[in-house]
N, C-alpha and C positions, 0 to 999 in steps of 0.2 A: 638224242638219237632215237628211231622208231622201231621197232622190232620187226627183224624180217620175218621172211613164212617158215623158217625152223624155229625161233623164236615161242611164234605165236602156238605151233605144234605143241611144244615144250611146256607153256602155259595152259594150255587147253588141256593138256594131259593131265597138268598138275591142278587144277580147277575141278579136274573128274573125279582125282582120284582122292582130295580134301571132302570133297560130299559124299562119295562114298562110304568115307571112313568119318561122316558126322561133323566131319571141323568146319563148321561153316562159318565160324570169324575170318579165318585164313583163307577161303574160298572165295570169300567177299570181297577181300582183298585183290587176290588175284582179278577178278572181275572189273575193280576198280582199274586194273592197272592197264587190263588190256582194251577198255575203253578209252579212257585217259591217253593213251598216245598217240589215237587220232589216225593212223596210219591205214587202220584195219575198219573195215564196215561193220555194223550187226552180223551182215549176210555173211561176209567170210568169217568173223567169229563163231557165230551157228555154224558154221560148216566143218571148220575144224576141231570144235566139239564134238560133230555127229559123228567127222572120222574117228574120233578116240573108242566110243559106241562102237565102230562098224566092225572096229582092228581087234577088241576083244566083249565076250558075252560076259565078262566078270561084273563089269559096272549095273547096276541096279536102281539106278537114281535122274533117269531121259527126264523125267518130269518136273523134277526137284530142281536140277539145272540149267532148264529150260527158264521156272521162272525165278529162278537168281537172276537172271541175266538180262529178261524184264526189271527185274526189280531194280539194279545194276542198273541201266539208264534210268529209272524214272526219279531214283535216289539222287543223281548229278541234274535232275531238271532237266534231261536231253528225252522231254516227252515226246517230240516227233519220231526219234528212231526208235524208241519203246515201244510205239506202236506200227512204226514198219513191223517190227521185231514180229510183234505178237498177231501181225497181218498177213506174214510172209507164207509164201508158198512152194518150198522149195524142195520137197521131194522128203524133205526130215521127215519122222515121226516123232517131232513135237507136241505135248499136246498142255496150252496153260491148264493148272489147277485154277479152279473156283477161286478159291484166295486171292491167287496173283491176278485173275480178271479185276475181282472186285478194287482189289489195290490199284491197280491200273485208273479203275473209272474213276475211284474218288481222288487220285494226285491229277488227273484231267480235271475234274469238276472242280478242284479248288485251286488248281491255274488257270480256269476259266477258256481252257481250249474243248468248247465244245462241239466244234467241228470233228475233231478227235475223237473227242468221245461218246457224239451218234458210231463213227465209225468201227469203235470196238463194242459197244452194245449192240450193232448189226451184226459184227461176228458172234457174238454170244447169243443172238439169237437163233444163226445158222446151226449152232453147236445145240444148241436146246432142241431142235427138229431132230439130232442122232443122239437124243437122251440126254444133256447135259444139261442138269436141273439147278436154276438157280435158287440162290438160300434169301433171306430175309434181308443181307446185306446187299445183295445186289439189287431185290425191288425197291430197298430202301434208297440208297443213292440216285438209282435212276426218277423215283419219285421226285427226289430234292431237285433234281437237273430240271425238268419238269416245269418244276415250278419255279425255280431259278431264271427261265428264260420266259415265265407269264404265260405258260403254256397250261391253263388250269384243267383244263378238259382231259387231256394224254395223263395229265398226274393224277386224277380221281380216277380214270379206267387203268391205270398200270396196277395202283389200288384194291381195286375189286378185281382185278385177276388175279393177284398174288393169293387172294384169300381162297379165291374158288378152284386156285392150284393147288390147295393144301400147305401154301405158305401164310404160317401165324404171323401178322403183324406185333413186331411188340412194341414197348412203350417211344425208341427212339423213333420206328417208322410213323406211330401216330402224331407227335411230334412235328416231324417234318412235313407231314400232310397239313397239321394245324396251322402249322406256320407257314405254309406257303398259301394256306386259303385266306390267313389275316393280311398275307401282303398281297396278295390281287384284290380284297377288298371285301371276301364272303366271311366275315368274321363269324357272321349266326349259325351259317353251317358249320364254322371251325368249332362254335360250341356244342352241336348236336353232334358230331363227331368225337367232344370231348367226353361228351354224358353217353355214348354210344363205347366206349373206352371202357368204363367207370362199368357198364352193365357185363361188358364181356371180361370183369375180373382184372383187369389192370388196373394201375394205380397212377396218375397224375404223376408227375412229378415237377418238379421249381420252374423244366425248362417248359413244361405243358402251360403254367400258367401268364409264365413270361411274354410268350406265344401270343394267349388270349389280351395280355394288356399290352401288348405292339399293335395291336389289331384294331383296340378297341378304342386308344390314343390315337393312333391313324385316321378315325371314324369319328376322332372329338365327341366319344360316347362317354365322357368324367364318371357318368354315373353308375357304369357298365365295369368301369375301372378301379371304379370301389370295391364294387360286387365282387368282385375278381378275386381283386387282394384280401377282403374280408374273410373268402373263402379259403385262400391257399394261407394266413394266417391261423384262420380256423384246425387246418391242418397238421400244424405244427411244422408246416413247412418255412424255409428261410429263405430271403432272398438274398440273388449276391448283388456285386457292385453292378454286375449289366442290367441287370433286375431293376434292380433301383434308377440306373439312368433310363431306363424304357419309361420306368413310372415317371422322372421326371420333366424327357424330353415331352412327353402326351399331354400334361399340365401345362405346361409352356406352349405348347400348339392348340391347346385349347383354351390359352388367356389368361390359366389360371395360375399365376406366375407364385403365389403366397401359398396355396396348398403344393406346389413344386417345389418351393423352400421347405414347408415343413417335412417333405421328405427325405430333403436333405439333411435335415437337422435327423431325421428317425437312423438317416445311414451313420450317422458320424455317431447316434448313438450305441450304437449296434457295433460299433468298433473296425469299422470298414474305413478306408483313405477316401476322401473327396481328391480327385487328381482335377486338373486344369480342364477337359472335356464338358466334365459334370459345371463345372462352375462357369466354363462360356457360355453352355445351355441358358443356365439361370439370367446369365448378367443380357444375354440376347432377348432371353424373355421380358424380363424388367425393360430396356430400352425399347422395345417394341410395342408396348403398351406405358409408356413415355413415362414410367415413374423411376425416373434419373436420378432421385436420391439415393433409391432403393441400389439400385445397379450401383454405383458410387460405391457403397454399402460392401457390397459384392465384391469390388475391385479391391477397398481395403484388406477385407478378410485375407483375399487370394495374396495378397504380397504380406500379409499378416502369418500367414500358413505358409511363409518361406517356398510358397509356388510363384515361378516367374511369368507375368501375364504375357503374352506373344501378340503375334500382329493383330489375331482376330479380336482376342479379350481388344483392344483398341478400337478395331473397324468397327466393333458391333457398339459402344459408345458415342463414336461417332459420329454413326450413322443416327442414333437414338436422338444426339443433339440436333444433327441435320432435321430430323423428321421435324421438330420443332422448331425452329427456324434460329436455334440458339447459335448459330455459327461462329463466336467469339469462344462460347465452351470447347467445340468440336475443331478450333483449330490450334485451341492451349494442348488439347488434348494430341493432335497430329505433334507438335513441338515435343512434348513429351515422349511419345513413340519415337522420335530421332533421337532423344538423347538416349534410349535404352539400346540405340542402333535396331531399332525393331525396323525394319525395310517397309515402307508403306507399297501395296500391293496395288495392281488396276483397281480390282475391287474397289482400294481403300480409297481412291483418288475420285475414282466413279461416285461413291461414294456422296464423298465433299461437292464433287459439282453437280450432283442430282440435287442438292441442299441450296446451293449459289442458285441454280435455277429458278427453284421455287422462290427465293427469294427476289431474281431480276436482276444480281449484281453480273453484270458484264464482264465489267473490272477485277474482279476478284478470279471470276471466269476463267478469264483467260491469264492468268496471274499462275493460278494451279495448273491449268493446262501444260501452260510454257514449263514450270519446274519437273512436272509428270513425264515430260518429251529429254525434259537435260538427265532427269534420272534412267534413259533409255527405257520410258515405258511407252507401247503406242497405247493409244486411245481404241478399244472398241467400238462395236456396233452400237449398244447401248449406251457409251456416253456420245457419240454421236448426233446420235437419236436426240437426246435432250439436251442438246446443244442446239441443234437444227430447233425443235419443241420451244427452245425461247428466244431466238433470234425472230422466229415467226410470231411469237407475242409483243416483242418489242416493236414489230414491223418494223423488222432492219431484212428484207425478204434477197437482199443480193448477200449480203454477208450467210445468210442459211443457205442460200446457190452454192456461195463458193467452199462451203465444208463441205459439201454433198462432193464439188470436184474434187475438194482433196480426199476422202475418203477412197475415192475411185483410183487417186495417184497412188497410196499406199497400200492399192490391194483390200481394201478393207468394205464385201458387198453389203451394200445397204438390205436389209432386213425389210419384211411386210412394214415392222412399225416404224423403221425410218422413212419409208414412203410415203406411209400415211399420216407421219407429221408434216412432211411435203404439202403433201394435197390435203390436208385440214387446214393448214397454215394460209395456204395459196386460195382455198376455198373461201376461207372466212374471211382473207381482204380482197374477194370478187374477181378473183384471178383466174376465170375458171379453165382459159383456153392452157394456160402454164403447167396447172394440176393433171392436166388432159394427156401433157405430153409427158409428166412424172409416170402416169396411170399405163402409156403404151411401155415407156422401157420398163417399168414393173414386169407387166405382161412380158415380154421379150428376155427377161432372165428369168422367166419361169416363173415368177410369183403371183401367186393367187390373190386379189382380192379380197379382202375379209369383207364380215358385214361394217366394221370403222369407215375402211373405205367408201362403201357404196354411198356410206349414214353422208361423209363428205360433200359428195357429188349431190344429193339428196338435196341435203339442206341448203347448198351452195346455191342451185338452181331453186330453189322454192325463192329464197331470198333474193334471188334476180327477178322473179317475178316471170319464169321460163320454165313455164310448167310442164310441157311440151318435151321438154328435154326429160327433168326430172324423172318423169313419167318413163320414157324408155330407159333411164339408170335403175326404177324402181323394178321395172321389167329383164331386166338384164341380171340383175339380184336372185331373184324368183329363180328364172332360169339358170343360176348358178347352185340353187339347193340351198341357198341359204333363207331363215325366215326374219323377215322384219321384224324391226318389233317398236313399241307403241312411239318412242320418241321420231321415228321414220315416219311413220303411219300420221304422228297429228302434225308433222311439219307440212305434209302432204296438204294433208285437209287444212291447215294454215295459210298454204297458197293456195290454194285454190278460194279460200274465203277471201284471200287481200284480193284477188285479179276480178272475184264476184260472181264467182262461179260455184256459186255454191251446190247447185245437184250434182256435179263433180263431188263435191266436198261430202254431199252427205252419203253418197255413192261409195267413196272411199271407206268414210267410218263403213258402210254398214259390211264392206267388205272387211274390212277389220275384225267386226263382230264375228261376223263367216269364218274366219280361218283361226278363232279362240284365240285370239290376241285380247286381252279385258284393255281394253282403255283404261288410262288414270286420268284425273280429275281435269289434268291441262287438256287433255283429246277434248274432253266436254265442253273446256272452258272455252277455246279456239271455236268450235262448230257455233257454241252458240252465241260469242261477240260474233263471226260471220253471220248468222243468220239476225242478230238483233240490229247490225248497221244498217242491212235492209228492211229494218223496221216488218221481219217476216217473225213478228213477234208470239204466233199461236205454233209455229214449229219451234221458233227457241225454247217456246214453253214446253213443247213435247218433249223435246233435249234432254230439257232440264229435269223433265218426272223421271225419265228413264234415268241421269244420274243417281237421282233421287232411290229410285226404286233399288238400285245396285249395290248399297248401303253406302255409298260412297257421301262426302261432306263435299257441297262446293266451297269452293275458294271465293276469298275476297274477291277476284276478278272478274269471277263468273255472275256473283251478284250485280258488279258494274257497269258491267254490260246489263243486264236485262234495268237494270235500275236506270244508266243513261236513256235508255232507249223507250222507256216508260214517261221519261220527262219531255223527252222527243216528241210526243205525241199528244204532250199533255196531262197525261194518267197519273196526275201525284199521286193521286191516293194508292193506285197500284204499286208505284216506287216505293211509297214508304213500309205499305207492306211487307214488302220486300225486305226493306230493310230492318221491320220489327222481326222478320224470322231467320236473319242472319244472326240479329244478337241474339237471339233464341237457341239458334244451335252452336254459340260461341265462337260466331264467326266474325272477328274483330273488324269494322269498319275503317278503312284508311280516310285520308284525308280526299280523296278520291272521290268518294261515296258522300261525304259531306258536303263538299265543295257542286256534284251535282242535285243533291236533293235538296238544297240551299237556293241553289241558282233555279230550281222547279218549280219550288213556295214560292221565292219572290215572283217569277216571270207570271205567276197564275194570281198574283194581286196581295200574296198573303205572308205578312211579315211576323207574326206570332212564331210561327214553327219553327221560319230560321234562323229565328234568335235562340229558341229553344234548343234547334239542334248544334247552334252555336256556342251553345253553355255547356251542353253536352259530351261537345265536342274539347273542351279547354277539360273539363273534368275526367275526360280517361284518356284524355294526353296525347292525344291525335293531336300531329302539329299542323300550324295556322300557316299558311303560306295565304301570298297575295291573291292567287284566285280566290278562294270561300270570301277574304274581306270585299274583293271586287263584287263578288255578287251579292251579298247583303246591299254594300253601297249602292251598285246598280238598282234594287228592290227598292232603296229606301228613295232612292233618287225620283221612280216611277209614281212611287206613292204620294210624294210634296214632302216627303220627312225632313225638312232640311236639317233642324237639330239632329237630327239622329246619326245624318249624313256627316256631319260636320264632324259629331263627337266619334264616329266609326274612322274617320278619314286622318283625325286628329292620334287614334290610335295606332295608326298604319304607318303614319310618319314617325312616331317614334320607336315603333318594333323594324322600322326600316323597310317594310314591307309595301309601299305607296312606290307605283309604277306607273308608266306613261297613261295604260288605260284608266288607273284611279284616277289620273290629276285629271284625263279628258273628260271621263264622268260627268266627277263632279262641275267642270269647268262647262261643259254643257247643259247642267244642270240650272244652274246659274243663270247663266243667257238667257235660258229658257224662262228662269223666274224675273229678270229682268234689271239681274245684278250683277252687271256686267264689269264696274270696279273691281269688285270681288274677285272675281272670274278672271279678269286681266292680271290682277295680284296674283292669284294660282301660280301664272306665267312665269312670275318671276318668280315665284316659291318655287317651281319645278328646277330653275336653272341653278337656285343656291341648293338646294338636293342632289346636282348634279344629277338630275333624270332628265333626259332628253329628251324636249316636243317633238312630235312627228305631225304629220299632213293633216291629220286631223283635227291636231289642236288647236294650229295656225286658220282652219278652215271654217272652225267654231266659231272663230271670237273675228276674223276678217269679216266672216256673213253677218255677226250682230252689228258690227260696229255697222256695213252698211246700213243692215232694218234702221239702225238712229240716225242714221245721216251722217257718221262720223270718218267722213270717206279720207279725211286726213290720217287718220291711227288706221283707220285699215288699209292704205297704202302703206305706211311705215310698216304693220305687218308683213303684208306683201312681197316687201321687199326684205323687211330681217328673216323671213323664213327662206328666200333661196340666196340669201347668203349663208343658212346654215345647210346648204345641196339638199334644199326638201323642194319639189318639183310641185308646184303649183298643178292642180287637176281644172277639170273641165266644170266642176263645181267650184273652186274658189274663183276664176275666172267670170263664171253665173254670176258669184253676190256681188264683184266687185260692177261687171256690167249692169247689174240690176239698180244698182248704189247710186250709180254717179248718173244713168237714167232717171231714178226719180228725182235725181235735186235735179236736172234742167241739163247737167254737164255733156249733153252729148260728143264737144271733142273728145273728150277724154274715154267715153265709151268707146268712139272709133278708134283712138288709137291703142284702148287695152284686147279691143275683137283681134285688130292687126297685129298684133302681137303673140295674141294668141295660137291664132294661124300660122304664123313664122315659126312657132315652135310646132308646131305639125298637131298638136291637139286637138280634138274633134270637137267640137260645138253639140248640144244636143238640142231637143226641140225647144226647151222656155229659153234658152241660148238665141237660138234661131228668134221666137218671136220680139224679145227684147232688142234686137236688131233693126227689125223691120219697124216697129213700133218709134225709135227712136230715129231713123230714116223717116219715118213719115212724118213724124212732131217737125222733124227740121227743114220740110218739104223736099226730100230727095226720093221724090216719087220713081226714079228709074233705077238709084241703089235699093231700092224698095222690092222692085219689080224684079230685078237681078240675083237679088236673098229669092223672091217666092219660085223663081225657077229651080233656083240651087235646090232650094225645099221639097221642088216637086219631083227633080231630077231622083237625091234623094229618100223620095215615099219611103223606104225602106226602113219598118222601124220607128216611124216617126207619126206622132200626131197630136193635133192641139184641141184644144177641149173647145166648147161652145165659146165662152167667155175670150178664148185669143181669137178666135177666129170674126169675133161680131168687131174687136177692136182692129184688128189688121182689116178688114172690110169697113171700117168707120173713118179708117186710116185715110184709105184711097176715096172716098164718098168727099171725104172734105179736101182733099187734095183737087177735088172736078173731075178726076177720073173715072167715072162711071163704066165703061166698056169695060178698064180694069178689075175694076169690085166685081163686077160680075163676072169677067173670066174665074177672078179668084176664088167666089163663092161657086163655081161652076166644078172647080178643082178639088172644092173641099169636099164637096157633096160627093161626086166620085171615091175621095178615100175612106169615105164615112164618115169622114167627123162632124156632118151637120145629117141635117135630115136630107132627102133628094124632094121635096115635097117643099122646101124653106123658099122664099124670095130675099130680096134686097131690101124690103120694107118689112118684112117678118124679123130679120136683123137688126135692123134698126129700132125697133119696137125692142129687141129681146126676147124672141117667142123663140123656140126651140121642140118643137113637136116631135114626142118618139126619139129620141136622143140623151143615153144616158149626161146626168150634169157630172160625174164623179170627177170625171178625170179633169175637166172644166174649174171646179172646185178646186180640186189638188194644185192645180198650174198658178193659181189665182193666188191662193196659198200662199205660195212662194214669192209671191211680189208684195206682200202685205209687210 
């Protein structure tokens, strides 16, 4: 039942006349009770109060019971009428004491309504204008407010006004000045404030220096936090148990997880409790810098010390196992937590599959997932996020679509970073149009691109080779306020070196330079393999000083390039320079660097070095792959080495390292020497190797076997090589028409031409002459004549040296066609290939006046 308005009278009277007469337990009561029924407002409580006041002058106490009655709400937590109360305007002559204001501020600042309570510090400011002077406690709280809501600036001048109002700061308001300058982050002023304390005759106290090592742990200053404690030791001062978790939460945030335990150990001896807070601190520290035994350690104590560990003592183990990829530990350990009935948390879940991720278990994935959803838990943003993050590594890119849909079914907005797992995912498998349309609804729910994103878009288009694009994403960046930075910057200058655009590329760097980005070593490395492919090797070299000069070390790669591109040219000696001053500054050669300054000795005649660099090379442990053996091979093969070839060759086969291009090598090598048994044995050594001939190898040993006349094994060739789908060239076709032309076979030359043709294959010129040549032997002066149209039709490209041209004109002379020879020496003379000044008996002689023989030579060559 409520009380009516006689009631309320009845109380209010009795309210008055309890403070009057000093009884303010009973008074409090009453207060309590006429709040308590709810019935009545502040406003009509005040009011029927004031009536008690108006009905007689006996009472002496408007002020006293003005703030009971503040006080009376903020006592029950009903801080919104409390401050109606002490806002109101209603005709009363009310007026709060200083006390009950300040009481007011600090039950608002420590229920954290501080909309409230700007609102009565506005009033107490109004009151301060008609003389109502505040005391030390009121600058004091409102400083705390201040700084409680990161307002640093309002809390150092409420500060120096109090002082220069003739209000003494004492030890609690320096305090709260100190500690709120350590937690926005000005810790060095919180200590010039503390030594500014110290000069104005106050005295530190435990919570002053506590202060200082929240600050100073904040700032991962350890050493700062010595100095600290050293000093308020020094003092005889004690610390308590917050004390001691501040010192030990700062160790643990600064790594330093073993001097956080010794302080643990200093509290326990000091006779203080370690409770469960202090000891997840440690056991989180320990997991966090992966020494799992230690934590372990940690956990037995804490059930050792009759404290029961809770969900986090678990998740942070966990998590400690996940970091490491130990997931069989981290999921004994989840087994464990269920039998304590500990509830595994999102956190704890998130947790386990940020771990599954990094790992790549799917299966397991969605195992936790599925029990995380039966336990009615949803899944956040963040496990999302690295859900999406590894279905895009797996390139499983529709299963990462369809979480993004269900995200959206369950309400749950995708975040900057789940976006831009999206569009890195979709970037880096060339997806770019997909990412594009991630990037619009990004945009469209308000979210801002970071610099991840743009880096996406960036690299995705460098690596299309759509620089063009890139370029305006790089510009769009810019004009967003954000700065690039070096890995955006050398992907840049990366494409534009692969597309060969390099004044672009060095344009960019020097823009880089411009806007105080420092390059790292790859920015250098990238400019100058671009500028060394172009063999624009006195700017690579400028590049490279400017590295040089920056104190920076090139990389192995950066030598590779200038050292490939040195052998490029020819410039061993430069290469190897190169390479004595890489080992010089202990820049380990890969097999890279071997493999080309191997293949530069040999190609320049000289096999001493890379054998040297070969021995070199087995002695600090650079591995031997098939190319460095290829190209010794290749040297030795150049040089006539055949033992040497043989016993290098002999070693490749048994380190397994002997590939098509070895066996062709040497198998060319061979032929060349005139050991063509040999050579043919290879053949079959390649197939029981299970290494597979290609077009070349078959095209090696078909052309010798013609030079010998052996046109039987080189058709058997012939044909085993396109029954294993290796497509006979325009060159095997040459040896074999070359072949069966010199024994006499001309059918067989017609019908390997016509064949050739039916495959649509081109013929080239000694193609061409062997043709004609072999038409003329057989007297088919008009299939003859039919090739030199085709040929002339053709000019394009084509031309026969002295030596075909005196025989296809010898051709038709003995054939009696004379009109013909001369058209055709008429034809030749026009494309250059004789002199214009030659006759029909200068031919026939072999005179050739002013007409290179080289290529005459070369043609002839080929028919020997």
């Amino acid at each position: 039942m409520g009380t009516c308005q006689n009631d309320l009278k009845v109380l209010s009277l009795l309210f008055v006349v309890l403070c009057n007469c000093k009884m303010y337990g009973p008074a409090s009561a009453i207060v309590k009770r006429m709040i308590s029924d709810g019935n009545n407002s502040g406003f009509e409580i005040l009011s029927a109060v004031d009536g008690c006041f108006r009905e007689s002058d006996e009472f002496a106490c408007k002020g006293l019971v003005f703030n009971m009655l503040i006080d009376g709400y903020s006592k029950i937590g009903l801080l919104d009428e409390a401050v109606d109360l002490f806002s109101c305007d209603t005709g009363c002559e009310f007026v709060p004491s200083l006390f009950s204001c300040n009481a007011l501020l600090r039950d608002l600042l420590k229920g954290k309504k501080m909309e409230l309570f700007w609102k009565v510090w506005a009033k107490m400011n109004k009151m301060n204008a008609g003389g109502f002077e505040f005391d030390v406690y009121s600058y004091t709280t409102v400083i705390d407010a201040y700084f409680k809501v990161r307002n640093a600036e309002e809390g150092k001048r409420l500060f120096s006004e109090m002082g220069e109002k003739g209000c003494r700061p004492n030890v609690a308001t320096y305090n709260v000045v100190i500690g709120g300058l350590c937690r926005v982050g000005f810790v060095d002023e919180a200590v010039e404030l503390k030594n500014s304390m110290v000069e104005k005759g106050l005295v530190p106290d435990s919570y002053t220096y506590v202060n200082l090592i929240y600050g100073f742990s904040a700032a991962k200053r350890l050493g700062d936090v010595r100095l600290v404690l050293s000093e308020l030791i020094g003092k005889g001062l004690k610390l308590d148990t917050v004390a001691y978790y501040a010192l030990i939460d700062g160790f643990v945030k600064q790594g330093d997880v073993e001097e956080a335990f010794r302080v643990k150990d200093e509290l326990v001896a000091s006779g203080n409790q370690i409770d469960l807070v202090i000891y997840n601190t440690l056991l989180k520290g320990f997991c966090k810098s992966g020494k799992m035994e230690k934590a372990r350690e940690v956990l037995n104590e804490i059930i050792r010390m009759g404290i029961e560990p809770n969900s986090r003592t678990y998740t942070s183990l966990i998590q400690g196992y996940c970091r490491m990829r130990k997931m069989v530990s981290a999921f004994e350990l989840l087994d464990e937590m269920k039998k304590k009935n500990l509830v595994p948390s999102v956190f704890t879940y998130g947790v386990i599959i940020d771990g599954l991720c990094h790992c790549g278990d799917l299966r397991q994935i969605n195992a936790i997932l599925g029990e995380m959803i039966t336990r009615g838990l949803k899944p956040n943003a963040i496990i999302y996020t690295n859900l999406v993050s590894t279905y895009f590594k797996k390139n499983k890119l529709q299963e990462a679509g369809k979480l993004v849909e269900r995200m959206r079914r369950e309400g749950i907005t995708p975040d900057v970073s789940c976006f831009n797992s999206l569009i890195i995912g979709l970037c880096k498998a060339k997806r770019m149009d997909e990412a594009r349309i991630y990037l619009v609804e990004m945009l469209r729910r308000g979210l801002k691109p970071n610099i991840h994103s743009f880096r996406a878009f960036i690299l995705g288009y460098c690596m299309a080779g759509e620089m063009q694009t890139a370029g305006r994403f790089f510009n769009e960046m810019l004009n967003s306020g954000l700065v690039p930075n070096d890995v955006i910057y050398t992907s840049i200058v990366d494409g534009y070196c692969k597309e060969g655009n390099i004044a672009e590329a060095i344009s960019t760097f020097r823009c880089m330079l411009a806007r105080g980005i420092l390059p790292e070593v790859q920015t250098y490395s990238v400019l100058i393999n671009g500028l060394s492919k172009k063999l624009e090797l006195r700017e690579a070299l400028g590049i490279f000083l400017e590295l040089l000069e920056k104190g920076l070390v090139p990389d192995v790669d950066t030598y590779n390039s200038l050292i490939t591109s040195f052998c490029k040219i020819c410039d061993v000696d430069k290469a190897f320079q190169l390479y004595e001053e890489m080992c010089e500054k202990g820049v380990e050669p890969n097999t890279l660097t071997y493999n080309v300054l191997i293949d530069g000795f040999c190609k320049a005649g000289d096999l001493t070095e890379p054998f040297q660099l070969f021995d070199e090379m087995t002695k600090r442990g650079v591995p031997l792959d098939g190319s460095v053996y290829n190209a010794l091979l290749s040297g030795c093969c150049k040089e006539e080495k055949l033992e040497q070839a043989l016993e290098l060759f002999r070693d490749m086969l048994e380190k397994g390292l002997a590939s098509t291009l070895s066996f062709n090598t040497l198998i060319e090598f061979l032929c060349i020497s005139n050991k063509l048994q040999e050579a043919h044995q290879l053949l079959d050594a390649m197939l029981e190797e299970q290494v597979n001939p290609n077009h070349d190898t078959y095209t090696t040993l078909i052309n010798q076997y013609c030079r010998v006349q052996n046109m039987e094994k080189a058709k058997q060739l012939f044909l085993e090589m396109q029954q294993r789908n290796l497509k006979p060239a325009t060159i095997t076709y040459r040896s074999l028409l070359n072949g069966y032309n010199r024994m006499g076979n001309r059918s067989e030359v017609f019908v390997v031409f016509e064949e050739m043709l039916g495959k649509g294959i081109e013929p080239d010129n000694f193609t061409y002459y062997v043709m004609i040549d072999a038409h003329c032997k057989e007297g088919n002066v008009m299939e003859a004549l039919k090739l030199k149209d085709l040929i002339f039709d053709k000019q394009s490209g084509f031309r026969l040296g002295f030596a075909s041209c005196r025989t296809v004109v010898n051709d038709f002379l003995r054939e009696g066609v004379m009109d013909y020879a001369a058209k055709v020496l008429e034809c030749m003379a026009s494309f250059g290939w004789v002199s214009n000044s030659i006759s029909l008996a200068d031919i026939v002689k072999g005179e050739n006046s002013g007409v290179d023989l080289d290529e005459s030579k070369d043609l002839m060559k080929q028919t020997a």
